[in-house]
Rosetta silent file (secondary structure, phi, psi, omega in degrees, C-alpha in Angstrom):
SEQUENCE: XXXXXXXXXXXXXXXXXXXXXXXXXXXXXXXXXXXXXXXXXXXXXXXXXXXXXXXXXXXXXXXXXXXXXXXXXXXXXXXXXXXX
SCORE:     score description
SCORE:     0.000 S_00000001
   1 L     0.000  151.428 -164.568  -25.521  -32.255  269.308 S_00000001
   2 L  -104.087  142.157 -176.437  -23.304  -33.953  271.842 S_00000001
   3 H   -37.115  -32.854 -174.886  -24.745  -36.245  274.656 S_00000001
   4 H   -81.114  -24.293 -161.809  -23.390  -33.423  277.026 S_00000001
   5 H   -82.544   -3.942  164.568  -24.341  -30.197  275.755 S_00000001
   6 H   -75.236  -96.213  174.023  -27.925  -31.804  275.640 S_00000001
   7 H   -14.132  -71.870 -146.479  -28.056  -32.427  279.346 S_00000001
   8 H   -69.320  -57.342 -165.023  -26.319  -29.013  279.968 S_00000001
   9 H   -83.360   -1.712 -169.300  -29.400  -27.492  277.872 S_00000001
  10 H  -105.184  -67.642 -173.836  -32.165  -29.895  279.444 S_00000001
  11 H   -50.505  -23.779  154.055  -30.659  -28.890  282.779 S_00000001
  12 L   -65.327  -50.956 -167.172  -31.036  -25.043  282.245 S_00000001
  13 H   -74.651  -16.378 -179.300  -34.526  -25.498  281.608 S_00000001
  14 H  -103.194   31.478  119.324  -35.166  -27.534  284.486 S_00000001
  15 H   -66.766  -53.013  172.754  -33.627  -25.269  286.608 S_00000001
  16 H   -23.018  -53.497 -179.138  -35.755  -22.463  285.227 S_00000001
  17 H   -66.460  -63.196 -164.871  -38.656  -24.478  286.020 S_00000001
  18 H   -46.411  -33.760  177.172  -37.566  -25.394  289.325 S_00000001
  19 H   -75.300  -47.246  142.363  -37.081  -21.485  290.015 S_00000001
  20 H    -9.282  -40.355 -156.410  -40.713  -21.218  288.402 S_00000001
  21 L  -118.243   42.090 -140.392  -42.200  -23.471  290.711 S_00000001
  22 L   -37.257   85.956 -175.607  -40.162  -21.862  293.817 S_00000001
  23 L   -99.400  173.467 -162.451  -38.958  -25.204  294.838 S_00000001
  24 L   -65.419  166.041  149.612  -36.300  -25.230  297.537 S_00000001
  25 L  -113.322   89.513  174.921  -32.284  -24.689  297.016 S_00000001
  26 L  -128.595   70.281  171.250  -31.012  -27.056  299.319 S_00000001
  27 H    79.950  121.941  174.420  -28.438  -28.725  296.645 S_00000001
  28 H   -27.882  -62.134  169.018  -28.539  -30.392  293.130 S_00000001
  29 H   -40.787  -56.051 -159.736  -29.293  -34.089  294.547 S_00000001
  30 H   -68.216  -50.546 -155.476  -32.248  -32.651  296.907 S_00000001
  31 H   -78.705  -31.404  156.512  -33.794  -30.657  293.735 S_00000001
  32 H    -6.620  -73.550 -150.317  -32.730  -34.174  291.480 S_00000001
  33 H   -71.583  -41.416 -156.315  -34.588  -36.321  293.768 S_00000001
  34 H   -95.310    0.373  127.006  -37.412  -33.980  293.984 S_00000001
  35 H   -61.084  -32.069  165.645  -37.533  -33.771  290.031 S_00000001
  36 H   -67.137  -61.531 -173.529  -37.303  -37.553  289.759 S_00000001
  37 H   -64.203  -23.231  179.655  -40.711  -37.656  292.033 S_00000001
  38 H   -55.415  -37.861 -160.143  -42.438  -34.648  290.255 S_00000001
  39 H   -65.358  -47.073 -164.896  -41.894  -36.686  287.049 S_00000001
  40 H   -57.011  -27.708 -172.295  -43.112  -40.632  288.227 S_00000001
  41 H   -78.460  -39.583  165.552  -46.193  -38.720  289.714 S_00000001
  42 H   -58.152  -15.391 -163.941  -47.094  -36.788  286.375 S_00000001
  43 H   -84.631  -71.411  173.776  -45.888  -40.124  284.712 S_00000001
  44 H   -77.668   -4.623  169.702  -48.411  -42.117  286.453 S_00000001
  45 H   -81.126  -33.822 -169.388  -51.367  -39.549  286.056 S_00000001
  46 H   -52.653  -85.023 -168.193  -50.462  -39.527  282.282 S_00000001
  47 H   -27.631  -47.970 -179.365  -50.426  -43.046  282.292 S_00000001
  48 H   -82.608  -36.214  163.544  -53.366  -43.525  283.937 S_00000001
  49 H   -52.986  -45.190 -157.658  -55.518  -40.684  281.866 S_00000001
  50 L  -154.920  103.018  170.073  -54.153  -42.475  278.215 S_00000001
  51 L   -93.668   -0.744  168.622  -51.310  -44.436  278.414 S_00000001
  52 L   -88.823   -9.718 -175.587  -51.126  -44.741  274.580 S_00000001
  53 H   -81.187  -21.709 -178.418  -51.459  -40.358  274.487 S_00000001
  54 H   -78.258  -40.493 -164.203  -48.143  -40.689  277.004 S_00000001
  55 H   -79.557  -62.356 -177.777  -46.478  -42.906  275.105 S_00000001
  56 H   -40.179  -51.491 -175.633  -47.324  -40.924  271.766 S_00000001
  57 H   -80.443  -33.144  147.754  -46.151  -37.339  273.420 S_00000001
  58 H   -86.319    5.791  163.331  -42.874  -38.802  274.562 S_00000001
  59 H   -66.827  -63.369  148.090  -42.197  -40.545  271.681 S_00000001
  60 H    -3.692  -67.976  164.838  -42.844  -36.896  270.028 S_00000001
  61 H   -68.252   -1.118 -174.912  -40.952  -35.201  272.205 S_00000001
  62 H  -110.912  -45.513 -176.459  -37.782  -37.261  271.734 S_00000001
  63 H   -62.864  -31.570 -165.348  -38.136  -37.287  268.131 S_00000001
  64 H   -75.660  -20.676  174.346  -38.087  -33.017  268.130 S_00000001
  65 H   -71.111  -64.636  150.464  -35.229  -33.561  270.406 S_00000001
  66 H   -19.771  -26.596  175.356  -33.459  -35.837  268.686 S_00000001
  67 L   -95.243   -9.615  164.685  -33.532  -33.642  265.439 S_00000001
  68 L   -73.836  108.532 -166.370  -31.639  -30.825  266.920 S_00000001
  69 L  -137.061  167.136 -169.460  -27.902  -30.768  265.919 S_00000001
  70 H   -45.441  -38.860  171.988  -25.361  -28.217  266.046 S_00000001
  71 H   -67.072  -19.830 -156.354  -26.572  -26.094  262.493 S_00000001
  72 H   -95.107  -48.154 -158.828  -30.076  -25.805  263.639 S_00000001
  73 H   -84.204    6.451  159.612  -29.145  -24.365  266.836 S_00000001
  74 L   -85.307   -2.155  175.741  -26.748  -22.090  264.768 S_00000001
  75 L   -59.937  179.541  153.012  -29.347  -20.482  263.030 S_00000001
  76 L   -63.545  134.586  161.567  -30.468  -16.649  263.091 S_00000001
  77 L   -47.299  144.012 -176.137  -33.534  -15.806  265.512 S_00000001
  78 L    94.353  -63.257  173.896  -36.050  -16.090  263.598 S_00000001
  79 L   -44.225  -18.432 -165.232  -35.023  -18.639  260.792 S_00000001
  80 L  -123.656  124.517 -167.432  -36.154  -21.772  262.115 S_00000001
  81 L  -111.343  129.564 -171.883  -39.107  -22.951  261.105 S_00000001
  82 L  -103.439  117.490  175.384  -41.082  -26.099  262.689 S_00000001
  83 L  -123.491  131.091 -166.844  -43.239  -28.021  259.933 S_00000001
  84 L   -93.898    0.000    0.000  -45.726  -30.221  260.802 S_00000001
């Protein structure tokens, strides 16, 4: 998957959320900035609960990202199967 269309797909879901969470629409920078602070504060709660379980779930989370390329996201609903 190409560095962009990964942003472009990170950035749908965090609008979604941001519409989720009814956070303001005063402009992309404004909801940025206010996505940058959501994160450092969950970041440091994390951190501060377990900072090796933080480390561990974004390590995790990078790897399932990282494994997504253009056939997997061509499959049929339904076909793709997550093995643990």
């Amino acid at each position: 998957m190409s560095t962009q269309y990964e942003l472009y797909l990170i950035t749908l879901r965090a609008l979604s959320l941001m519409d989720e969470l009814n956070l303001p629409e005063k402009g992309i920078k404004k909801s940025m900035r206010g996505l940058n602070r959501f994160a450092e504060e969950v970041q440091e709660m994390m951190e501060n609960a377990s900072s090796e379980a933080h480390q561990r779930s974004v390590h995790n989370f990078n790897v399932v990202l990282n494994s997504i390329d253009d056939e997997v996201l061509g499959l049929p609903i339904g076909e793709l199967i997550i093995e643990k």
